[in-house]
C-alpha positions in Angstrom: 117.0 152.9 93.6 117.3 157.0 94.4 118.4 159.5 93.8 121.5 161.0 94.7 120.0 163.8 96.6 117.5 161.7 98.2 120.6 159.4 99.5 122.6 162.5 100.8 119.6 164.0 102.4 118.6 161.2 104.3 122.8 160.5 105.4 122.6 164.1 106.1 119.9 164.2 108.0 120.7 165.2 112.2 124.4 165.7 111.0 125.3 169.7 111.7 127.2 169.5 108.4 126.8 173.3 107.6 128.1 174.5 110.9 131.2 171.6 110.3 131.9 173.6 106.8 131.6 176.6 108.0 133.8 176.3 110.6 136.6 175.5 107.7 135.4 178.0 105.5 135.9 181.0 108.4 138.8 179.5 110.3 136.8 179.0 113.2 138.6 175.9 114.1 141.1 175.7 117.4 144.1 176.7 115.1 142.3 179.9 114.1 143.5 181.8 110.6 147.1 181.5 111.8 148.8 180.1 108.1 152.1 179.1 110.7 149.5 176.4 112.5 147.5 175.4 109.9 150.3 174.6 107.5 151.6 172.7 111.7 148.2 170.9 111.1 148.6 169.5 108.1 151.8 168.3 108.1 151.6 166.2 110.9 148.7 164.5 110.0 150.5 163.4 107.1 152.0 160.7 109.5 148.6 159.6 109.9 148.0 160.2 113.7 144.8 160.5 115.1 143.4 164.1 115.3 142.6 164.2 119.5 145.6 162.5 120.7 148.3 162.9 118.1 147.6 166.0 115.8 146.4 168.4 118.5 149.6 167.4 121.1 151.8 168.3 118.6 150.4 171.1 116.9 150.0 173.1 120.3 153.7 171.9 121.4 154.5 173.9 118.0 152.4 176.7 119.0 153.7 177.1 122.7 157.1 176.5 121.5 157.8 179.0 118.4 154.5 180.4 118.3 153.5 182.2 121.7 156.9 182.9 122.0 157.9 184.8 118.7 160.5 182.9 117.4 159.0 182.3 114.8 157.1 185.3 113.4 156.3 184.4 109.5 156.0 181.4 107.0 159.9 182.6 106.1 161.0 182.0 109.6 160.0 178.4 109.7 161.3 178.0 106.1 164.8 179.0 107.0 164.2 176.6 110.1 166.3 173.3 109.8 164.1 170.3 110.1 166.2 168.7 112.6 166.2 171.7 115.2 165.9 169.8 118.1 163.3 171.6 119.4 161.5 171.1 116.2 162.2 167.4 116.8 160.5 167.9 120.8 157.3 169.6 119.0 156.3 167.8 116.3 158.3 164.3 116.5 158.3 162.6 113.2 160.8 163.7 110.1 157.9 163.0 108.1 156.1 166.0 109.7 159.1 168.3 109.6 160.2 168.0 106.3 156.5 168.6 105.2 156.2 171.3 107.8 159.6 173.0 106.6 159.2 172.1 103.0 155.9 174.1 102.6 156.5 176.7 104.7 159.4 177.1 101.5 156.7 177.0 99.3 154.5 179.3 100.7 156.9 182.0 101.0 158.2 182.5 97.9 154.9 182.9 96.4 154.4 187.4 96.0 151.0 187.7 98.2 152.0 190.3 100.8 150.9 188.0 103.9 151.4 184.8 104.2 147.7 183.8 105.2 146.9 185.1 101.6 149.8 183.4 100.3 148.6 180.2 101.7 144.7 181.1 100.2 146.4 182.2 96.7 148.0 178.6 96.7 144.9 176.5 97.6 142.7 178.8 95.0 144.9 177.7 92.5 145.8 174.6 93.3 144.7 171.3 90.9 143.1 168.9 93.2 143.1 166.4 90.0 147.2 166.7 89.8 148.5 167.0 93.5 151.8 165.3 92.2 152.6 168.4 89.9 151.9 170.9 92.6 154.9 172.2 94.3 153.6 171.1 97.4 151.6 168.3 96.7 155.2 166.6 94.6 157.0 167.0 98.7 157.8 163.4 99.4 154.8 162.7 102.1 152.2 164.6 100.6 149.5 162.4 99.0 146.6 163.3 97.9 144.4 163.7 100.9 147.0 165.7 103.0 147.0 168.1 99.7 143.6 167.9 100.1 143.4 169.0 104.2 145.5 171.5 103.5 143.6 173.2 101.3 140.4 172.9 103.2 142.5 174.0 106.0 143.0 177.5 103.9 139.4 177.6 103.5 138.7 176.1 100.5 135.9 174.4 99.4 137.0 170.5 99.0 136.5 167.2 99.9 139.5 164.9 101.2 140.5 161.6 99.8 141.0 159.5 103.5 139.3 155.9 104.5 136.6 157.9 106.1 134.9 159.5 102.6 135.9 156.6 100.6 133.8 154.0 102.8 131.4 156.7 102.5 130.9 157.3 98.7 130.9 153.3 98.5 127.7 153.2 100.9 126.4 155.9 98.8 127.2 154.1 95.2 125.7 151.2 96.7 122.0 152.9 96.2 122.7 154.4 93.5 122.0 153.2 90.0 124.6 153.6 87.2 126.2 156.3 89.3 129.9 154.8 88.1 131.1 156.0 91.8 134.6 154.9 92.8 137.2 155.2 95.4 139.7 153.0 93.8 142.3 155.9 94.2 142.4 159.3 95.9 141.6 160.9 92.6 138.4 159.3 91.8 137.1 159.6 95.2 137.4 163.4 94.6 135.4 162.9 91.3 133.1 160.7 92.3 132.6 163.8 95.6 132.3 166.2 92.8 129.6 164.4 91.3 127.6 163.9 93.2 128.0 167.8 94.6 126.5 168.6 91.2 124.1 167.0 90.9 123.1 167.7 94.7 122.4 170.8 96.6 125.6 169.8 98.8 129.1 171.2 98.3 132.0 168.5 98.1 133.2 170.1 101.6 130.0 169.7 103.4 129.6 165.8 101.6 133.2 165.4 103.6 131.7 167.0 106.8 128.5 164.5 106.2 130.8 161.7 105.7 133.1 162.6 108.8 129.7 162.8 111.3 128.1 159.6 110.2 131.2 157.4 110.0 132.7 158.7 113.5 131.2 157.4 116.9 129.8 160.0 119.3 132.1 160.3 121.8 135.3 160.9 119.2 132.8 163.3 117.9 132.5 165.0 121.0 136.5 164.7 121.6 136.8 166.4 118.3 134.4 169.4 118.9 135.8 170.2 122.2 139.4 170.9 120.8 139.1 174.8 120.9 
């Protein structure tokens, strides 16, 4: 058997997994430090689309439509937005989506940070990644625990998210292990079993993610994924 940090390391190995969390740590993703599309990010993918084809469409239909063209201008705007606007319906499709989208956006600005980029940091700083369901926007009906989780590495935080991807992951990983006591049975314990191994690693639980992400995603999704700017 090895050791945790010999597993990771060799996983890790060829993956540009510090660039990957950097580029959530700085915002230096396609959807930039705007909190209007990031919050537009995560919402959709609560329906579970895939991130080339279905996230990114809808997400820049959002943009071009209420974005670029200053309708609307804060986190309050699209809180006061119904979520069967019709061209709300054009952009982002699903009701899922647009009541998460619209239910946040509540959220968001009625916390007292005097921007609502802050606003959206100040929530994911504080927010419990081991009690999503309590959280006033991880208890809106579609949140789980790995859209909570995207959210707030969306905002820049430093997290690991709960989806098939890391789970099949952290099993492969468990599997060389001895007496690790990994497991992915629910969202929650994947999260622990990331933390874990973060600390007693020289990786953070966002990079692990990132690691997971590169080695469990074929090269030309990859590429797809990289070229979204």
């Amino acid at each position: 058997m090895h050791s945790a940090q010999a597993v990771l390391d060799r996983r890790a190995d060829g993956t540009p997994f510090e660039e990957l969390a950097r580029a959530f740590r700085e915002y230096d993703r396609w959807t930039g430090d705007d909190p209007r599309l990031l919050v537009a990010e995560a919402a959709v993918a609560t329906t579970g689309r895939r991130f080339v084809d279905g996230i990114v469409p809808a997400v820049s239909r959002f943009r071009d439509a209420f974005v670029r063209t200053g309708r609307l201008a804060t986190l309050s705007d699209l809180a006061a937005l119904e979520p069967d606007h019709q061209d709300l319906v054009d952009a982002v499709g699903t009701g899922r989506a647009r009541h998460v989208l619209c239910a946040t956006a509540t959220v968001l600005s009625e916390r007292p940070e005097a921007d609502d980029l802050e606003a959206l940091r100040g929530w994911a700083a504080e927010a419990d990644q081991y009690a999503h369901d309590e959280d006033p926007i991880g208890s809106i009906a579609g949140v789980g625990p790995s859209s909570f989780q995207y959210l707030r590495q969306l905002a820049g935080i430093d997290a690991a998210r709960p989806d098939p991807t890391l789970a099949r992951f952290v099993d492969a990983v468990d599997a060389e292990l001895e007496s690790a006591a990994l497991s992915t049975a629910t969202g929650r314990r994947t999260i622990v079993s990331c933390e874990w191994l973060s600390l007693v690693s020289t990786y953070t639980p966002l990079e692990i993610d990132r690691i997971a992400w590169w080695v469990r995603t074929d090269e030309e999704e990859r590429r797809a994924v990289l070229d979204v700017r």
